[in-house]
N, C-alpha and C positions, 0 to 999 in steps of 0.2 A: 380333359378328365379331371375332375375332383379329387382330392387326398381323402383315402375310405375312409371314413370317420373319423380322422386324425392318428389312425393306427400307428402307438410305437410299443415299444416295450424297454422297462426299465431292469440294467444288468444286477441283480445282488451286489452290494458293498459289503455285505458281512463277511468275516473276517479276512478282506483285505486289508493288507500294510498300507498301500499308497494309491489314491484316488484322485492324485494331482498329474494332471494333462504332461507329460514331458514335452523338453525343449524343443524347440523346429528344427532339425537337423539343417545343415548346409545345401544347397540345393540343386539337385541334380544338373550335369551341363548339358545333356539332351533330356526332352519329358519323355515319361512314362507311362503308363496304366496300373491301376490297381484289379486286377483283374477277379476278384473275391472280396466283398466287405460284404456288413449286415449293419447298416447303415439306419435302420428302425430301429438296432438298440439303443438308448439311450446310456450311456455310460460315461463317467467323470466328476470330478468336483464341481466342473463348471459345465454344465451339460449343451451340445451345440446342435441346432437343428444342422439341416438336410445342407443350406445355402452355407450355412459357416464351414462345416465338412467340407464341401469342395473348395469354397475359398483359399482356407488355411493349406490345402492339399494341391493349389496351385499353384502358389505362393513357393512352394519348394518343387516343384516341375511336376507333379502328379497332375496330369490334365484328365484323364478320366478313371472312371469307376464303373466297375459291375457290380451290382447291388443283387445278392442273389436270395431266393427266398426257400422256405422248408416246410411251410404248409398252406391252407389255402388265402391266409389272411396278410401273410407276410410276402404271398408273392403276389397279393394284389396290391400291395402298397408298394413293391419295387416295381410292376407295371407302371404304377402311377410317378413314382418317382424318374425313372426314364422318361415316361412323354411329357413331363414338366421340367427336365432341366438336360441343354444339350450336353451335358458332361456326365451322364449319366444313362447308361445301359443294361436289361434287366435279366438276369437268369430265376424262370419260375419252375418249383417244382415240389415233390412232397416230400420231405427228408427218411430216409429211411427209417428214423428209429418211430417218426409219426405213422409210417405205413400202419404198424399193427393197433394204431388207435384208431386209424380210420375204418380199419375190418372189422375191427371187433365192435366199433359203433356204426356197421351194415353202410357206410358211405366211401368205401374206396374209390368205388367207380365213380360218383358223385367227384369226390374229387378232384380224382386225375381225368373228372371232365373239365372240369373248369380251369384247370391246369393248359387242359387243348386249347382254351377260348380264350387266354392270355395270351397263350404261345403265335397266337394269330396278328398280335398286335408289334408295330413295324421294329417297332424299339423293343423288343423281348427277342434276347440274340441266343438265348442259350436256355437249355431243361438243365435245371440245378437248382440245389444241390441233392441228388440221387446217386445210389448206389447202394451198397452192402455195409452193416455195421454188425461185426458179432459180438462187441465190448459190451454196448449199451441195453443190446434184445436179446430175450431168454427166446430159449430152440423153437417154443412154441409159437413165439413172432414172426420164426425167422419165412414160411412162407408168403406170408402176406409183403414181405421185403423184394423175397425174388419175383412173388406177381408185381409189385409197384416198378421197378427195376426193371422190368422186362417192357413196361407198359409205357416208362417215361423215356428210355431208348427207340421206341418206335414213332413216339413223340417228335424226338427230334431229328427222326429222319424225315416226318410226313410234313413237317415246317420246314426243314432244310437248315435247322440251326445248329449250332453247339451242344453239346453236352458235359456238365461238370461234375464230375464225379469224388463221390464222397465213401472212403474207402477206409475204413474202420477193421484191421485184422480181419481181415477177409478178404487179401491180395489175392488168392489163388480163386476164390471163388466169383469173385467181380471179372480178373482176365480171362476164367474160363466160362463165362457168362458173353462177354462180349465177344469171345469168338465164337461160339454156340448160335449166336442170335445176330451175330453181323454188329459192328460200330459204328455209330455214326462216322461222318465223313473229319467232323473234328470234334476229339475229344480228350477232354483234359480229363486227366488227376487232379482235382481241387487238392491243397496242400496234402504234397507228396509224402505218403509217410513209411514208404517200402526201402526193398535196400539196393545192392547195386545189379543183383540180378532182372528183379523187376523192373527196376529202371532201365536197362538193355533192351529188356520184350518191351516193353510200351513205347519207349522210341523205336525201335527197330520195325512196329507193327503202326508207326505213326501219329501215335498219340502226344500229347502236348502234358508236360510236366509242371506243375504251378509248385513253387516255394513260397512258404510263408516264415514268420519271424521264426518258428521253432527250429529252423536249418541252425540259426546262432546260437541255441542253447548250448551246454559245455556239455549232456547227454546226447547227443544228437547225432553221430559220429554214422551214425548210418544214413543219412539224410546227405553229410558232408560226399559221405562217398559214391554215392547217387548220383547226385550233382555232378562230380567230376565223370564221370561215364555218359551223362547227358549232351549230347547235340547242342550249342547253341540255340539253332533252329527250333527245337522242342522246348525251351525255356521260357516260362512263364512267373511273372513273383505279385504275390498278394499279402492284405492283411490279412484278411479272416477277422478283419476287425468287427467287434472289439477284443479281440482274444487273439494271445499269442503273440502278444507285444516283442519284438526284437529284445535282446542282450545291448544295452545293459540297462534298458526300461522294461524287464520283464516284472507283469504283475502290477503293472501302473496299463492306465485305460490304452489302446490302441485305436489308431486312425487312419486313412489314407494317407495322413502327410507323414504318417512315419516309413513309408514305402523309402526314400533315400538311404534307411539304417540297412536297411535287408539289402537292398541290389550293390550298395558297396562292400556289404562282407561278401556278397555271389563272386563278384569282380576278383576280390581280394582270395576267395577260394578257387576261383578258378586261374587266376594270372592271366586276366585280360583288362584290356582298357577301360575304365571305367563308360568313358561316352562310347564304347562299339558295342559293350553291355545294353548300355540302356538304346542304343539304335536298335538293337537286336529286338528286343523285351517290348517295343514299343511294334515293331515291324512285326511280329509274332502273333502279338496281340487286336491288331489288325487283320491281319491274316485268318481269324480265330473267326472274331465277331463282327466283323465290318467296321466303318466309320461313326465316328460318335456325334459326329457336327451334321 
């Protein structure tokens, strides 16, 4: 497979403070996954294609990546980035706050078809990133959200893949969505942003919990306490790169390789071993999406 036109996109540098790449953290003594990045942005002083991304992210024990996509062009280019490099793994889907672009320009269907004919290919382990956003879409959006939503869940059950869900102030309406309609068999929270009760019902109902850098913010304190009510076994951590750089690089570009800053503050908030953490996060994460070699 070909790289579609050379599809990337470049992140805004206006008014940020710092555009310079942070240090390489110390490096994990088990590997891990990055289970969420978007890998097509192009973001930093020094900007690094797809091959230096994983390098540098191996270099500190990240051996793999989910490159996940949100509309039709970004998640043909994480297709394409999974079947060209085995350290990478693809979640395709239409981001909810695109759903009500795609309605209102009469191709929704159109494009949660082609969303199917990704999801067909061996390396597309997961429909993501979907779900509920009510920050970003006014009310008028909002159905064409819960058609997309309803349509990329049945998605991943007719491939038998993953699901990452993207959950924007509308915890109660995403959990009461998936229990209405059935859950895929595994389904994450893409960066968890509910509090410690949600976190209860989605482990308890089996779902998989991804953490990303915003757990270390010094606002965060509900994230923190989520985490401590989390299952091991339900623990997943991502960048979301390039956004949501960990403490104390927040607001400088985000990477894979910055996955070591997150999973030792999880360790450190939780009081567990650092290598049983990342045995875990690694095993989990496998469990999730299958093998990446």
């Amino acid at each position: 497979m070909s790289d579609p036109s050379g599809y990337v996109r470049e992140r805004t540098q206006e008014g940020r403070r710092d555009v310079r790449w942070p240090a390489a953290p110390e490096p994990l003594p088990v590997p891990v996954y990055d289970n969420h990045a978007h890998l097509e942005i192009v973001d930093g002083d020094e900007p690094l294609d797809l091959a230096a991304q994983l390098a540098r992210a191996d270099e500190v024990g990240v051996i793999g990546v989910v490159q996940a996509g949100g509309d039709i062009d970004s998640s043909r280019w994480s297709a394409w980035a999974a079947a060209s490099h085995p350290r990478v793994l693809a979640a395709v889907a239409i981001h909810p706050n695109e759903a009500p672009a795609y309605q209102a320009a009469g191709r929704l269907d159109e494009a949660i078809a082609v969303i199917d004919e990704l999801a067909a290919q061996p390396r597309v382990r997961a429909i993501g990133e979907t779900g509920m956003d009510f920050f970003r879409t006014e009310a008028e959006g909002l159905p064409a959200q819960y058609e997309s939503f309803e349509a990329h869940i049945a998605l991943a059950k007719t491939h038998d893949i993953a699901m990452q869900i993207h959950d924007r102030d509308a915890h109660d309406e995403v959990l009461a969505t998936l229990e209405r309609v059935g859950a895929p068999d595994r389904t994450v929270f893409h960066c968890f942003s509910g509090d410690v009760d949600m976190a209860r019902i989605a482990a308890d109902r089996g779902y998989y919990l991804s953490f990303a850098g915003n757990v270390t913010f010094k606002n965060a304190q509900n994230l923190r306490d989520a985490l401590a009510v989390t299952p091991l076994e339900r623990i997943l951590v991502e960048t979301d790169a390039p956004f949501l750089t960990p403490t104390p690089h927040r607001g400088r570009p985000n990477a894979p390789y910055l996955i070591p800053v997150t999973v030792r503050f999880l360790a450190a908030e939780l009081g567990v071993e650092l290598d049983e953490l990342c045995a875990r996060i690694a095993a989990n994460t496998l469990a999730v999406y299958g093998a990446f070699g």
